[in-house]
Backbone as CSV, one residue per row, in Angstrom:
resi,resn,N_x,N_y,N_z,CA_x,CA_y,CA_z,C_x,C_y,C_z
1,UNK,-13.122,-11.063,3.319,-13.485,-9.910,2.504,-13.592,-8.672,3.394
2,UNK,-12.866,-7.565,2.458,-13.012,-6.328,3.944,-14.395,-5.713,3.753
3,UNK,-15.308,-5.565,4.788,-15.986,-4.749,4.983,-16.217,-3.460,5.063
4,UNK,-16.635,-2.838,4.096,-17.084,-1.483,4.430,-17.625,-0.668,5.413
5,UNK,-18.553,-1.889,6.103,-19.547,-1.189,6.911,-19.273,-1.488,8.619
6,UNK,-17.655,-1.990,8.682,-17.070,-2.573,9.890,-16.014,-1.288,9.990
7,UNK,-15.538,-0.601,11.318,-14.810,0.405,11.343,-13.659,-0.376,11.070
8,UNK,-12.447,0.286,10.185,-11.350,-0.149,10.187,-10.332,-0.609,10.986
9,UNK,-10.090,-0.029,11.780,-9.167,-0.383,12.856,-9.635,-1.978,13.529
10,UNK,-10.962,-2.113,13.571,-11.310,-3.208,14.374,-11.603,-4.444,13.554
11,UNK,-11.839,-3.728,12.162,-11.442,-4.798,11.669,-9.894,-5.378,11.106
12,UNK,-8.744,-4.490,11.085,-7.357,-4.852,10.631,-7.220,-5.418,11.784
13,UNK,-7.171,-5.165,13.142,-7.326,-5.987,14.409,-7.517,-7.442,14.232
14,UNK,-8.650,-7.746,13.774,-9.247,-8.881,13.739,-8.385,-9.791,12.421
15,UNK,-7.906,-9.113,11.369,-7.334,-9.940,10.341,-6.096,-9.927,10.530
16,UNK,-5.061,-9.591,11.492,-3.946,-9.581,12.266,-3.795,-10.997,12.983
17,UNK,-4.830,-11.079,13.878,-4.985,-12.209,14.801,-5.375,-13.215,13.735
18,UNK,-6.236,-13.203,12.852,-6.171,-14.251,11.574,-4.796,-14.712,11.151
19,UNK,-4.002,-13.276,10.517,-2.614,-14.311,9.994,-1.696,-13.896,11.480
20,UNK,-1.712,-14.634,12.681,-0.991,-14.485,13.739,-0.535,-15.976,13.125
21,UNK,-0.783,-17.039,12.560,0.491,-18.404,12.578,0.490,-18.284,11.095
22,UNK,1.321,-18.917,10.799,1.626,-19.803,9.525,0.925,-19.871,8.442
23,UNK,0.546,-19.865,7.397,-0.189,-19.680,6.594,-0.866,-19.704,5.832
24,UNK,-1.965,-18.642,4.941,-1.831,-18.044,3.555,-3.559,-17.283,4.081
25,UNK,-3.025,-16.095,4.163,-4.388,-15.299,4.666,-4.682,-14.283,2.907
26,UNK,-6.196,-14.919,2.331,-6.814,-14.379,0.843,-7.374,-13.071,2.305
27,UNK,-7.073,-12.164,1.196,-7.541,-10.861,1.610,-8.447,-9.607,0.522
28,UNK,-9.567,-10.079,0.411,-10.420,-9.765,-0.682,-11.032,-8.551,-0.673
29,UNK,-11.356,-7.297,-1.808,-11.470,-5.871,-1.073,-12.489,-5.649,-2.588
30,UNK,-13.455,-5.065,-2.690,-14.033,-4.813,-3.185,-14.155,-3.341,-3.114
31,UNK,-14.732,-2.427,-4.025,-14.847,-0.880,-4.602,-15.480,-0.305,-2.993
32,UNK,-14.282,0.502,-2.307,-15.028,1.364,-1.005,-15.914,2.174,-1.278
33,UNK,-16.477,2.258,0.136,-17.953,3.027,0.022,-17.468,4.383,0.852
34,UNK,-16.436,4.182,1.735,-16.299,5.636,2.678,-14.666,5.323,2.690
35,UNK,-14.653,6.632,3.004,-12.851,6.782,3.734,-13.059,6.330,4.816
36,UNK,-11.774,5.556,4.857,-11.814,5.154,6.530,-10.206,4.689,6.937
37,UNK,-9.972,6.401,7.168,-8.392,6.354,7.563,-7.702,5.635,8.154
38,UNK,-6.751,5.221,8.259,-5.758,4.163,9.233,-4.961,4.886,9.645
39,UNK,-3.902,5.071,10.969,-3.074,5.188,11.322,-1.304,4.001,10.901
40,UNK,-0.089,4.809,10.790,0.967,3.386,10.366,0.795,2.488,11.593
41,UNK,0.926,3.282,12.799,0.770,2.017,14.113,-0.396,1.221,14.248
42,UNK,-1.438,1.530,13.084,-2.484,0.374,13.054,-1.865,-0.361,12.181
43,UNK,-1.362,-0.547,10.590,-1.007,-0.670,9.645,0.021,-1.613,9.757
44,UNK,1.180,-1.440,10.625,2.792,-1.778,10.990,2.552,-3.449,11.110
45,UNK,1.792,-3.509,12.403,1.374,-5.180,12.585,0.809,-6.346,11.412
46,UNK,-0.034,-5.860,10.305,-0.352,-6.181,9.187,1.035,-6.442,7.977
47,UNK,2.024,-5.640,8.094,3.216,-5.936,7.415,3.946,-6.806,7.716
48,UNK,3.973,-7.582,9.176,4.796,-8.266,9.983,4.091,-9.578,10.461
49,UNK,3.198,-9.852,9.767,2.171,-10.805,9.974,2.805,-12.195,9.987
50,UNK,2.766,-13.347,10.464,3.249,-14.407,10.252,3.015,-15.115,9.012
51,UNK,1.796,-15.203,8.994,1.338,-15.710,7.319,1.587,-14.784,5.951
52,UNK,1.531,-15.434,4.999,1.563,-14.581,3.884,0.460,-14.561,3.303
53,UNK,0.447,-12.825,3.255,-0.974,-11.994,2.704,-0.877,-11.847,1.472
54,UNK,-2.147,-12.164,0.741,-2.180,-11.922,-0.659,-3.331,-11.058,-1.087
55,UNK,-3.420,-9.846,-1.571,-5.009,-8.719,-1.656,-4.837,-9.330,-3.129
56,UNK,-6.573,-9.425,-3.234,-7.123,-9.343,-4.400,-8.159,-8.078,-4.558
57,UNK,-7.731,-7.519,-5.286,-8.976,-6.373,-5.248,-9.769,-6.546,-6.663
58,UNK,-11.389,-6.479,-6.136,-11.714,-6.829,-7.249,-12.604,-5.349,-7.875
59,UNK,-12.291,-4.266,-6.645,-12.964,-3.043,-7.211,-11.909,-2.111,-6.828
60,UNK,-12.392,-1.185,-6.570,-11.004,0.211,-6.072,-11.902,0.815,-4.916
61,UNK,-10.419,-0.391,-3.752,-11.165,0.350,-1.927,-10.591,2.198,-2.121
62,UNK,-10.742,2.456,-1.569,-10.859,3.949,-1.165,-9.457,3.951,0.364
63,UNK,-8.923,5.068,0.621,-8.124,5.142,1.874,-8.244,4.415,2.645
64,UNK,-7.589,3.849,3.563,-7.858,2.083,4.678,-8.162,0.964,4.031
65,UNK,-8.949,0.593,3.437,-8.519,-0.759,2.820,-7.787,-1.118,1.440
66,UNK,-7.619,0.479,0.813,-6.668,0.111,-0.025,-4.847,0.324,0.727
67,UNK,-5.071,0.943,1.956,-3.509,0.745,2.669,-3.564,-0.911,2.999
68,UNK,-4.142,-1.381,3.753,-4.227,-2.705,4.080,-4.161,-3.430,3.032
69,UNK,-4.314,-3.405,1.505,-4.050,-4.039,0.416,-2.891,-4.441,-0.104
70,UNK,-2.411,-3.196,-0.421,-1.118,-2.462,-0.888,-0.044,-3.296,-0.061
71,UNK,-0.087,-3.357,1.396,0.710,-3.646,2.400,0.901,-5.399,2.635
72,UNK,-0.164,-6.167,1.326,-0.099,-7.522,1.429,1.502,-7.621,0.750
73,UNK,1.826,-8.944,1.186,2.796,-9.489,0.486,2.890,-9.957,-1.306
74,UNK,1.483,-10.020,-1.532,1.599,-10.111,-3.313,-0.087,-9.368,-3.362
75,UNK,-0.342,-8.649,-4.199,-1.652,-8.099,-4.654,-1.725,-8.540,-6.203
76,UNK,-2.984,-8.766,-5.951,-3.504,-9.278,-7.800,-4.733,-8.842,-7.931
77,UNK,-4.746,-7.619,-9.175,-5.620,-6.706,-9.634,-6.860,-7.832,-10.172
78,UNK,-7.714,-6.810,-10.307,-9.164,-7.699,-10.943,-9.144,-6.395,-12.152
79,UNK,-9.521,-6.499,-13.314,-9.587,-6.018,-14.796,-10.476,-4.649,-14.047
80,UNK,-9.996,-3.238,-14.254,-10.718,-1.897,-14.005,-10.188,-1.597,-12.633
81,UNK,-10.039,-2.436,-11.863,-9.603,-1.731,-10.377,-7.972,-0.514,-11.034
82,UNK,-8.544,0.837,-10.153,-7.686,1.511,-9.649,-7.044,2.085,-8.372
83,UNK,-6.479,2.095,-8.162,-5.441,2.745,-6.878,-5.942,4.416,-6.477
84,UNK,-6.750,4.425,-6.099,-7.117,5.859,-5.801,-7.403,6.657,-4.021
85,UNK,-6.379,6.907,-3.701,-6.687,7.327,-2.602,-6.697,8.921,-2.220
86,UNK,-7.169,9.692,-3.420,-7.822,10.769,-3.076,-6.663,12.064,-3.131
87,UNK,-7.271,13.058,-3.154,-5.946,14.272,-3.068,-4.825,13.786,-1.853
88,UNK,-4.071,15.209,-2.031,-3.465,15.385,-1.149,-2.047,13.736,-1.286
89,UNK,-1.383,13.859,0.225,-0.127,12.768,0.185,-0.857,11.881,0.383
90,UNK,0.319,10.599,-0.218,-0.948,8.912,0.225,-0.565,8.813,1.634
91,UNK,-1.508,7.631,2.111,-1.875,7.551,3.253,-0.982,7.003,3.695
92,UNK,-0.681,6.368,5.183,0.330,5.763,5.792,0.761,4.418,4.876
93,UNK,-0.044,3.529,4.598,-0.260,2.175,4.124,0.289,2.347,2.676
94,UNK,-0.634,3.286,1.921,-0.132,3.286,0.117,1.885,4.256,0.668
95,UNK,1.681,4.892,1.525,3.326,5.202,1.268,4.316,4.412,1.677
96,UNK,4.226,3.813,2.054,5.274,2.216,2.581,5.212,1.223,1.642
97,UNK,3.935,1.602,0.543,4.005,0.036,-0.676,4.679,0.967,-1.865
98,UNK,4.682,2.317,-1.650,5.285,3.002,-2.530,6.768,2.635,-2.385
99,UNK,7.114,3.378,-1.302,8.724,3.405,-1.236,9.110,1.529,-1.157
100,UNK,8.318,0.514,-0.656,8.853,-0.793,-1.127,8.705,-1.122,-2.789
101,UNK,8.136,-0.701,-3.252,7.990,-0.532,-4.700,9.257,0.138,-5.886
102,UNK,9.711,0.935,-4.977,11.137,1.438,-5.224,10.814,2.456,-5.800
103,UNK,11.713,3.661,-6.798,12.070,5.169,-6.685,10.762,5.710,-7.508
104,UNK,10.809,4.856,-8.925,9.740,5.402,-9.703,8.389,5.473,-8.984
105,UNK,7.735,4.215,-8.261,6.432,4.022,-7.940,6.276,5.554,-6.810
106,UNK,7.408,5.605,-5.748,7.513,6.825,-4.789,7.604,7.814,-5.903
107,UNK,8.074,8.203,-6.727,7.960,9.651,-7.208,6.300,10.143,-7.820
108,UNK,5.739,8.716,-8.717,4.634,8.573,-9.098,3.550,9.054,-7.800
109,UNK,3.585,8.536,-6.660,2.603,8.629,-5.853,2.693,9.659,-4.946
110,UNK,3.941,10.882,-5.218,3.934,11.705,-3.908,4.014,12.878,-5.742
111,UNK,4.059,12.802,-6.701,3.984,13.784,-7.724,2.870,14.157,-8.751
112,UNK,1.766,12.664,-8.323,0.698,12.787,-9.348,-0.033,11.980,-8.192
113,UNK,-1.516,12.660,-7.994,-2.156,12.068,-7.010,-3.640,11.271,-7.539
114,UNK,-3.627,11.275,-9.395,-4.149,11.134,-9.999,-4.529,9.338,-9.720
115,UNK,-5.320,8.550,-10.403,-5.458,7.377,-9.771,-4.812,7.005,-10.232
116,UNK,-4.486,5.758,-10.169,-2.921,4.397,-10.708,-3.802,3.436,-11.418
117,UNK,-4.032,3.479,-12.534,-4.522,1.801,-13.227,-3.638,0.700,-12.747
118,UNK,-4.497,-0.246,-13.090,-3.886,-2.117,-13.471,-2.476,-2.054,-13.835
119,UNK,-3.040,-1.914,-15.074,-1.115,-2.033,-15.738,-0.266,-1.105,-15.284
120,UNK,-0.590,0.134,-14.953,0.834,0.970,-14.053,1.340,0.345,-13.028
121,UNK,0.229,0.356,-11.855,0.536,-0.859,-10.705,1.245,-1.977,-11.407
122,UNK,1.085,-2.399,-11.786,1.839,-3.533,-12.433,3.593,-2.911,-13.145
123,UNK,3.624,-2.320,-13.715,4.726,-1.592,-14.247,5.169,-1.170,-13.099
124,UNK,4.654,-0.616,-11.974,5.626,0.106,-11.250,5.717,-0.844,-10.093
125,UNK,5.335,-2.205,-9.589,5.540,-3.076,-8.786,4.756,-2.862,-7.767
126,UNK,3.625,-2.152,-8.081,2.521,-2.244,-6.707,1.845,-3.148,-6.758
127,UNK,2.035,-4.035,-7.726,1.062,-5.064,-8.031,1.541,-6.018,-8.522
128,UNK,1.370,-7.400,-8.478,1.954,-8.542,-9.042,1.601,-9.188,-10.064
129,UNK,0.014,-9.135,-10.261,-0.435,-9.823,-11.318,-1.835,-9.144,-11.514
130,UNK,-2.411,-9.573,-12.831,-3.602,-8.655,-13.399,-4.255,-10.147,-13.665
131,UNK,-5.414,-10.571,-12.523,-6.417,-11.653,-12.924,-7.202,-11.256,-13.458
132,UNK,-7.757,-12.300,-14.305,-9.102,-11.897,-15.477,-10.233,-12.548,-14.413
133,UNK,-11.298,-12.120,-15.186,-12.827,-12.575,-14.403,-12.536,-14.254,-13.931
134,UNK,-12.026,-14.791,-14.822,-12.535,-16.126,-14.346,-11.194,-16.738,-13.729
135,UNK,-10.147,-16.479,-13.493,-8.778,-16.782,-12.982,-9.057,-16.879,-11.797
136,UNK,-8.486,-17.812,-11.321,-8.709,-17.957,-9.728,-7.401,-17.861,-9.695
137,UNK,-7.035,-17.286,-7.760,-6.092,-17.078,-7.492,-4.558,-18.022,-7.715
138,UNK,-3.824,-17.691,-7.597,-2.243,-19.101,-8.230,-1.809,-19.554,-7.351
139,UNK,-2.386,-18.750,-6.158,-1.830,-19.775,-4.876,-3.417,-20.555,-4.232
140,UNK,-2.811,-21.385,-4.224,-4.415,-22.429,-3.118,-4.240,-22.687,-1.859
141,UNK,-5.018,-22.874,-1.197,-5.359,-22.821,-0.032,-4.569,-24.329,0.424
142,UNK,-4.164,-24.944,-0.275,-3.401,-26.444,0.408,-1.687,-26.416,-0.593
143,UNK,-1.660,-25.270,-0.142,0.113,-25.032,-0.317,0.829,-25.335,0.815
144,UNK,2.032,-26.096,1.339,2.425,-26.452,1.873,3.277,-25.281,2.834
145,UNK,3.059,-25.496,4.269,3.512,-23.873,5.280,5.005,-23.957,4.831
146,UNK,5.343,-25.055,4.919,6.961,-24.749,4.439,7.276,-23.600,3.373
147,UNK,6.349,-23.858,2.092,6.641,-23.171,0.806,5.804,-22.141,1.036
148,UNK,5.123,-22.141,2.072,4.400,-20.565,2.338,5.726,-19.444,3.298
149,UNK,6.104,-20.438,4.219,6.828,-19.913,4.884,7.827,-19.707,4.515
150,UNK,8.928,-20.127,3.432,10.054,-19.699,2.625,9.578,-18.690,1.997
151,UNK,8.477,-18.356,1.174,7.995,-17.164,0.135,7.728,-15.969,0.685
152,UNK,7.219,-16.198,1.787,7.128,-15.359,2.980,8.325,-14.430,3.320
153,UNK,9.628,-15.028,3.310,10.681,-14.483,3.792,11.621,-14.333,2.472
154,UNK,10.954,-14.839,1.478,12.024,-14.792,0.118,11.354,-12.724,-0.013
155,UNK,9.815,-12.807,0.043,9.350,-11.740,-0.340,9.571,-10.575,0.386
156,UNK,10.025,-10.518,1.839,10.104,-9.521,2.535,11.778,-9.100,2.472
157,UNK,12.303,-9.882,2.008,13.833,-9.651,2.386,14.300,-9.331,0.778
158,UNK,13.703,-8.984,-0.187,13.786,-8.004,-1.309,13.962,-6.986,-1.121
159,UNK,13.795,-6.250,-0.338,13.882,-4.677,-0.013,13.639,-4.505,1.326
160,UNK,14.645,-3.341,1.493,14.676,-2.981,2.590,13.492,-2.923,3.688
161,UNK,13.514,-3.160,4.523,12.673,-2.356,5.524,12.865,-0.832,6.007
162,UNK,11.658,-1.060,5.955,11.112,0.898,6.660,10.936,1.031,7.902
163,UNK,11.218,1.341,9.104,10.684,1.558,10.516,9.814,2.147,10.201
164,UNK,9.002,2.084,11.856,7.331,3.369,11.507,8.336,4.339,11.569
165,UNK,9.089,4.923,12.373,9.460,6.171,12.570,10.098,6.427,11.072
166,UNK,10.935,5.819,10.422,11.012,6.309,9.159,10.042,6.990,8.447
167,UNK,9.031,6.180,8.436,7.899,6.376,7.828,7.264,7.599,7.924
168,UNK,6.776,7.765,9.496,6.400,8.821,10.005,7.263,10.252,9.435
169,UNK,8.372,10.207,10.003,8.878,10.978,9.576,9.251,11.582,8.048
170,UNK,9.484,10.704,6.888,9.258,10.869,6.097,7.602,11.489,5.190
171,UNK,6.739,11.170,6.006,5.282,11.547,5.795,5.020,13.137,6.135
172,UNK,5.701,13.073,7.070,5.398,14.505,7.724,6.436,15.272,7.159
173,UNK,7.610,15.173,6.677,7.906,16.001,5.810,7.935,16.547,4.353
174,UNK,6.625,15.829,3.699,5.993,15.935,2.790,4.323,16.631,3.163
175,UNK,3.891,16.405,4.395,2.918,16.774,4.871,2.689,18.392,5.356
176,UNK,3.927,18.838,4.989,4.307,20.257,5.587,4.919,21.131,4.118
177,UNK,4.655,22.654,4.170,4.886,23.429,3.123,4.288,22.872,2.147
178,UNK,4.900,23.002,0.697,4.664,22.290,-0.666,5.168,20.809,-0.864
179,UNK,3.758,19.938,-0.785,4.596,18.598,-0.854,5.476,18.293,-2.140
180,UNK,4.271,18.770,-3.480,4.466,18.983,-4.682,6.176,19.308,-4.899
181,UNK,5.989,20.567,-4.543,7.296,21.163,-4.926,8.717,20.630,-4.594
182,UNK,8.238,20.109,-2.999,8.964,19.265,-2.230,9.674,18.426,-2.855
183,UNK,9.024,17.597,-3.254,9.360,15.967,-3.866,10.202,16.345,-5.368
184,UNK,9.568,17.652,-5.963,9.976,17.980,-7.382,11.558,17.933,-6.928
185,UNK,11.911,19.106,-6.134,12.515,19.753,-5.739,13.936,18.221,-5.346
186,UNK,13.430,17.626,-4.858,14.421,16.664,-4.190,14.827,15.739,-4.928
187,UNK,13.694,15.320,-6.091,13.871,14.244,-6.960,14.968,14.562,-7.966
188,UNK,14.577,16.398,-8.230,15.772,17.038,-9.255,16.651,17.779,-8.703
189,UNK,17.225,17.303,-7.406,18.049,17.694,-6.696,18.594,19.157,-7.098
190,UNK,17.468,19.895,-6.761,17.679,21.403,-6.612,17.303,21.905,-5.674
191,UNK,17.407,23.323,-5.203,16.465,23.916,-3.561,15.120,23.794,-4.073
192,UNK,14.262,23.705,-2.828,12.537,23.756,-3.258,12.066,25.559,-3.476
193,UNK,11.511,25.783,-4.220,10.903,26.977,-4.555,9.446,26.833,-3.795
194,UNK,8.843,27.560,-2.415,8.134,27.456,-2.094,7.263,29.009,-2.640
195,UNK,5.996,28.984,-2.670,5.271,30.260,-3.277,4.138,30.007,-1.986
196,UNK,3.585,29.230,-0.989,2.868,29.398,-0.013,3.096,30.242,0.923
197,UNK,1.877,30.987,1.565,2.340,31.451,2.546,3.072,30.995,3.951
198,UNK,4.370,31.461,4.400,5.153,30.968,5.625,5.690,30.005,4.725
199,UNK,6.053,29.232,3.530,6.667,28.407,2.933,8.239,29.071,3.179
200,UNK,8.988,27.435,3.367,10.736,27.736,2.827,11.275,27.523,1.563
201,UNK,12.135,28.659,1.338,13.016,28.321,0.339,13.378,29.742,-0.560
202,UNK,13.490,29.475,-1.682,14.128,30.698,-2.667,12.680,31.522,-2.169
């Protein structure tokens, strides 16, 4: 279960070296109490994990442990959890489950910074399944590594991979001028109309 009251970094550290073999690492996140930013080069190692990660969230973490969520290999909502990581662009973690999520979920999360319910996540593939109170998880803890370890690689090799530097770079050029306009601008493949000061464009 992620802790709130453990700094982030030291704890994604610590649940890294957890799924370092073979598998099935439950990764349980309950409603955050603080922001607690991540960096992608903290983040990156958590995507590449040997075992397969599964987030259950059973409240709505806040920035850092909802990147570390997002970034499992299957997430399964608990009834009311939302996706909320605050103004502004998502964080390193929610923008890599975006763009693996594919075009709609990325336009959704760099055009409306509003929170994401259950069923959107679900509609837009940030999410796999919507457990009720009493559902226990569908995978158990005495699943065989073989069939962990095939699902593992059935699930990552759906979509492309992102380098950090993709990433990065893609972040930071939303992180600069009008992101808003930015993304409008690119999605409806027209020039961006910037109105900020020192902004480019018409």
């Amino acid at each position: 279960m992620w802790d709130p009251d453990t700094p982030a970094a030291d704890q994604l550290r610590d649940w890294c070296r957890l799924a370092a073999g073979v598998g099935l690492v439950h990764a349980v996140f309950d409603a955050g109490v603080a922001r607690q930013d991540l960096e992608w080069s903290e983040i990156e190692p958590w995507t590449r994990s040997r075992a397969v990660t599964v987030a259950v969230l059973r409240g709505s973490p806040g920035p850092g442990p909802l990147d570390v969520a997002l970034c499992c290999d299957l997430v399964c909502l608990r009834p009311g959890v939302e996706l909320d990581w605050g103004p502004g662009a998502p964080p390193p973690g929610v923008l890599w489950a975006l763009g693996r999520a594919g075009r709609a979920a990325l336009a959704r999360g760099l055009l409306d910074a509003s929170p994401i319910g259950a069923e959107e996540a679900l509609r837009l593939g940030l999410a796999q399944r919507l457990l009720d109170r009493e559902t226990r998880l569908p995978i158990g803890d005495d699943a065989s590594l073989t069939a962990l370890t095939t699902a593992r690689d059935v699930l990552r090799g759906a979509t492309p991979a992102r380098s950090a530097l993709e990433l990065a770079s893609f972040r930071l050029l939303f992180a600069s001028g009008e992101p808003g306009e930015g993304a409008a601008a690119f999605l409806g493949r027209r020039p961006p109309r910037f109105d900020a000061p020192g902004g480019r464009g018409e």
